[in-house]
C-alpha positions, 0 to 999 in steps of 0.5 A: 325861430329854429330850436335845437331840435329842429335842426337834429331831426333835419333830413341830411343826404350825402351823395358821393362815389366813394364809400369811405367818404360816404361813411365818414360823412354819415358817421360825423353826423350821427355823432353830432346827433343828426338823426335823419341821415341818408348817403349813396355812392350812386347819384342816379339813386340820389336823386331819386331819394332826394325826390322823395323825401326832398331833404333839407341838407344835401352834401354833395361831390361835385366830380362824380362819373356817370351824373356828376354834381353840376347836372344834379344841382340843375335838376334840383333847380328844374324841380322847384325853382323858387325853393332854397336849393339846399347843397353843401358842395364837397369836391377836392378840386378848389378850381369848381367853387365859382362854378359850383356855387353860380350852379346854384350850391348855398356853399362849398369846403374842399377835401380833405376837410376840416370835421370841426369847419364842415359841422359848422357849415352844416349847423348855419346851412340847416339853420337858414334852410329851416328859418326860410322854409318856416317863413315860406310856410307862414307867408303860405298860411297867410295867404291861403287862411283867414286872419280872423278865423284861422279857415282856409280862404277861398283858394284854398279851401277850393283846392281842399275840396277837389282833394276830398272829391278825388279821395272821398267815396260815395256822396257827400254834401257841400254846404254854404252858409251867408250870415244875416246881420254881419254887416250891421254890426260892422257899421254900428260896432266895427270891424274889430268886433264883427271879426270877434263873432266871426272868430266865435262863430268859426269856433262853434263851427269847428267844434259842431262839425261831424268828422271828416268834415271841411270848413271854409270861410269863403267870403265876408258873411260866407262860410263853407262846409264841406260833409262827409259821405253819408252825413244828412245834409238838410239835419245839418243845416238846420243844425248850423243855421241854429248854432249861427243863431245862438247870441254871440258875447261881445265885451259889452253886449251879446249881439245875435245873427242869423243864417241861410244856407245854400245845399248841393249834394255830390255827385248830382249837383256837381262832381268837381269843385268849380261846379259844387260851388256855384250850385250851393251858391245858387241856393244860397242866394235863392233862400235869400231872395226868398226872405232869408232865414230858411235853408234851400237845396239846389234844384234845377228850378233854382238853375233856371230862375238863376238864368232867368234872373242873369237875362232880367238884368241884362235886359233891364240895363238894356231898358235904361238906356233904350227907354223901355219904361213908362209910368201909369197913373191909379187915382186917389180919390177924396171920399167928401167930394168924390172928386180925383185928388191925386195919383201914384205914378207906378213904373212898367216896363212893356219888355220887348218880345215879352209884353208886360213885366210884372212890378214885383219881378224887375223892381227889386232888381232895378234896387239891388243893382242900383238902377233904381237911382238913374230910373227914379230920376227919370220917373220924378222928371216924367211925374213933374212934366205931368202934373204941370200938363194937368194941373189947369185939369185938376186944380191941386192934383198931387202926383206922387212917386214911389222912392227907394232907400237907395235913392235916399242915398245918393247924394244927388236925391234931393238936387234931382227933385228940386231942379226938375220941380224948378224945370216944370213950375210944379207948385207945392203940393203938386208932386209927393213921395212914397215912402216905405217903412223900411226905406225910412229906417235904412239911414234914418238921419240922412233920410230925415234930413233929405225929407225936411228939405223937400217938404220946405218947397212944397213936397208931400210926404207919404208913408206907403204900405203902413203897418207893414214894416218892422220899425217903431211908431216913434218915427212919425214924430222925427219923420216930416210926414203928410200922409199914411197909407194903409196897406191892401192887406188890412183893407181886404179884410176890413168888412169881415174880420174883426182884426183888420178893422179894429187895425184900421179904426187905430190907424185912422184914429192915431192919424187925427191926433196927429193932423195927418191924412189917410189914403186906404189902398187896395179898395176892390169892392163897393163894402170895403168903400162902405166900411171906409166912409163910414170911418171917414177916411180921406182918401182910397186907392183902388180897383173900384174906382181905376185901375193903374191907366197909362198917361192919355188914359189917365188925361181922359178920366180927368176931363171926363170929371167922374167922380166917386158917388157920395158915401151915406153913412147916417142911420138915422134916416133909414127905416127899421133894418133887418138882415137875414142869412140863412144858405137855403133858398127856400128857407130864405125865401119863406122868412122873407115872405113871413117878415115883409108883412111887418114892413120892415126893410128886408136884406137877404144873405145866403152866407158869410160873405154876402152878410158881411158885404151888406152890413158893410153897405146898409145900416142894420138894426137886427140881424136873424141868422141861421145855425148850420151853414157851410161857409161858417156857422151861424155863432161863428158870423155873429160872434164877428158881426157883433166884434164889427157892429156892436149895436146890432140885435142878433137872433140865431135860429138852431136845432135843439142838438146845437144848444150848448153852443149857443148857450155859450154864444149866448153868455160870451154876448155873441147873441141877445135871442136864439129860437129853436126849428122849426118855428112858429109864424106868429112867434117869431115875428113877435119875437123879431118885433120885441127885438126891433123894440129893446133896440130903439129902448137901448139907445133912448129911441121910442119904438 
């Protein structure tokens, strides 16, 4: 809508050759309260200021000696072809009307006029003008603007960006933030309401955003923020990685997100907008790769994992469709029989010109872009082809394949499975999936249901890396599940700390309750296998036995038939135990031979890491150790032998300086003896003898 005052405040140019028309023309206007009127009898200077101030009105005579009124109205054409052309065309020769107003004139009054009828003309042309040029502005805002937020989009903010480089001195810093989280509240509450936290988000924005600072929304989950020169990049985008942080108030809950941000610095990383851009994306989508959650400034090694990144994917559509991948098998074997019960089918891709390329580099990438779908039917086709060649080999061998949450939703997932199962005569039990925590979670109720109905025709079910992921025990009632596998990480520990043992006893416990089997991956050493079977665990996975072999080799370990050695765990057989640890050869040494007389089994530990290998692979009843060791002191091993195995007698041998620590040992029950260096010979055996008895008496045994 046009006010009153909009149109009183209208520029207005007269342009005629005679000077009382010009001051006539000029007067009238004023006096109708017009208060931005210019006149000229020169149409050179005329068209000049019409050039610079690009008026709204221009009243106009069409016959002018020199530059007449026709040629000025095709210049004003020429200088902005879709603009309204805003000229009232004034002439005493009624024969140029037609003319004048095919030339591009909005109307026309002949001389002598009409003040009244001319006043008129002026008031409806200024009217359409400014309700024309209000709506162009609009459709303009529309276009280069968010809805939802009101920032410029994209476009626009590209074109603002290049303004301030071109007028901005010194450096400056260009920030890009991705929102982490967007998009599950547009599936779960909706567009409307994640539009509702982008217009609160841009609010703090706005009101964070030091002056002279430019702010874009250049993306679904992107924003842009253009600082000032001078303004400390990194401390502003930990600031607005925390101002995105902050809970967001919805009408019925507060909902939280959170943010990377992406940082190039001008003029160093870019000195024109195009460039700036693409660099602070490049960090941005860097951090994101990284685990998201952190804030990344460009580097040139940025650049060059980018290009790298950029010629993996290139390469890895070129590996699809020229068949560059194969599958290799790493056994699971059953710690009852020691026989190979299973295998997981692992992809490698042998690169060519580059040889073998790690799992983790092409793997996630294969997910990302959703090659994983056409690749992981070709691994379930490849897996199913084997397992029916082994089968006669291996009777009930389970061949399982790793499947990603983008495979669960293709809707082709499950006919895949089902129809090369049916191509191969795979039995049920022969071929199994693996599947991740956070794959579980990504749908839960498609991935439910696609689960349900394979298991119905004999597919294994797998939990992989348990323990892991970030979702709820509660899915392992909803879920069809066979198998947990605990992940590498709790193993690796599981002979020395304490944590990790007590997570894996839990795990193998909640997994009898449940009647589910348990696969310990990651088994590297003869100690974790040890603390495994005594734990009865199922199955291991592991380096000790094999690693991942390619098809023939993996065919050629089964007809050999080896086997795991069985596992002994009974204590009771073995004669009375005693492990020493002490990292002096010769103080070991000595104790050894002082003890042996007694004709106890002896175990010998020159540190930590031996110790706990041995309490891992032998029964021990009573363990003397040292106080000062470089690896770790002796209360220290002890406190964690005693979390590992409670039943053990410990004696600690120290010097009198560290008695206040070994009094607190003694009283947190890390310790049941301390004798003081140097010893005496025959105290000490009666002393590690009388250790040897109270353990028997504790446990009802006579001595």
């Amino acid at each position: 809508m046009v006010t009153p005052s909009d149109l009183l405040n209208a520029r207005i140019l007269v342009i005629d050759d005679h000077p009382n028309n010009v001051q006539i023309l000029v007067a009238l206007l004023e006096q109708a309260g017009y208060r931005a009127v210019d006149g000229t009898t020169d149409p050179r200077q005329g068209w000049e200021m019409y050039c610079r101030q690009r008026h709204d009105l221009v009243l106009l005579d069409l016959n002018m000696p020199g530059l007449d009124g026709f040629t000025l109205l095709e210049r004003m054409k020429a200088l902005a072809p879709d603009d309204y052309p805003p000229v009232l065309a004034v002439t005493a020769a009624h024969d140029y009307k037609v003319r004048a107003l095919a030339a591009g004139a909005r109307d026309f009054i002949g001389k002598p006029f009409d003040f009244e009828e001319l006043l008129q003309r002026v008031h409806h042309m200024l009217e359409v003008r400014l309700l024309l040029q209000g709506t162009r502005e609009r459709s303009l805002l529309q276009a280069s603007h968010d809805s939802a937020t009101g920032l410029p989009k994209r476009e626009e903010f590209t074109r603002q960006l290049g303004q301030a480089l071109q007028a901005g001195a010194g450096s400056g810093a260009l920030l890009l933030v991705g929102l982490e989280g967007l998009g599950r509240i547009n599936d779960v509450l909706g567009y409307q309401m994640g539009d509702a936290v982008l217009q609160q988000l841009a609010q703090r924005l706005r009101a964070w955003a030091p002056a002279g600072s430019r702010l874009g929304r250049m993306g679904d989950d992107e924003f842009a923020l253009l600082l000032a020169p001078g303004a400390d990049a990194c401390s502003a985008a930990a600031e607005v990685r925390g101002a995105c942080c902050l809970p967001v108030a919805l009408q019925d809950s507060d909902v939280a997100l959170d943010a990377s941000v992406g940082i190039a610095l001008h003029p160093q990383d870019g000195s024109d907008p195009g460039a700036l851009l693409l660099h602070a994306g490049a960090a941005l989508q860097h951090a994101r790769r990284q685990g998201g959650r952190r804030v990344c400034c460009y580097t040139d090694t940025i650049a060059a994992l980018g290009q790298h990144r950029l010629a993996l994917e290139a390469a890895l559509r070129r590996a699809c469709e020229q068949g560059e991948f194969e599958l290799h098998y790493q056994p699971k074997v059953e710690l009852s029989s020691g026989r190979i019960v299973g295998a997981e089918a692992l992809l490698r891709w042998q690169r060519p010109g580059h040889g073998l390329v790690p799992p983790a580099e092409f793997i996630p990438l294969l997910e990302e872009n959703g090659l994983i779908v056409p690749v992981g039917a070709w691994i379930v086709e490849e897996a199913c082809l084997l397992a029916a060649r082994w089968a006669p080999l291996a009777p009930g061998l389970n061949i399982a394949v790793n499947v990603a949450s983008r495979q669960f939703a293709d809707e082709h997932f499950q006919q895949v499975v089902e129809h090369a199962m049916a191509r191969h005569g795979i039995l049920p039990g022969m071929l199994g999936l693996e599947v991740t925590e956070s794959a579980l979670m990504d749908d839960t109720a498609r991935t439910a249901s696609v689960l349900a109905a394979l298991r119905q025709v004999g597919v294994k079910v797998a939990i992989d890396d348990f323990g892991t992921g970030h979702s709820s025990l509660s899915y392992l009632k909803h879920f069809p599940v066979d198998t947990l596998k605990v992940d590498k990480s709790f193993i690796d520990g599981i002979a020395s700390d304490p944590g990790d043992a007590a997570l894996v006893d839990s795990i193998l416990g909640m997994a009898s309750s449940l009647g589910l089997q348990v696969v310990a991956e990651g088994v590297e050493t003869e100690a974790q296998l040890a603390c495994l079977a005594r734990r009865h665990c199922d199955q291991i996975q592991g380096y000790f036995f094999s690693r991942p072999l390619p098809a023939a080799q993996f065919e050629a370990l089964l007809r050999s038939g080896r086997r795991l050695a069985p596992q002994q765990a009974n204590t009771a057989q073995v004669p009375p135990t005693l492990l020493l640890i002490d990292d002096e050869p010769l103080v070991l040494a000595a104790l050894e031979r002082l003890l042996r007389q007694d004709r106890y089994r002896i175990l010998a530990a020159n540190g930590a890491a031996q110790a706990f290998a041995l309490l891992a692979q032998h029964p021990v009843h009573l363990v003397l150790c040292d106080q000062r060791m470089d690896e770790m002191c002796g209360t220290e091993l002890l406190g964690r032998i005693k979390d590992l195995y409670p039943d053990t007698f410990r004696i600690i041998l120290s010097g009198q300086a560290e008695l206040p620590t070994i009094m607190d040992s003694v009283n947190c029950g890390a310790l049941d003896r301390f004798y003081t260096k140097p010893w005496d010979n025959r105290a000490l055996r009666e002393h590690v003898r009388a250790g040897f008895n109270q353990y028997w008496q504790s446990r009802g045994v006579p001595a």
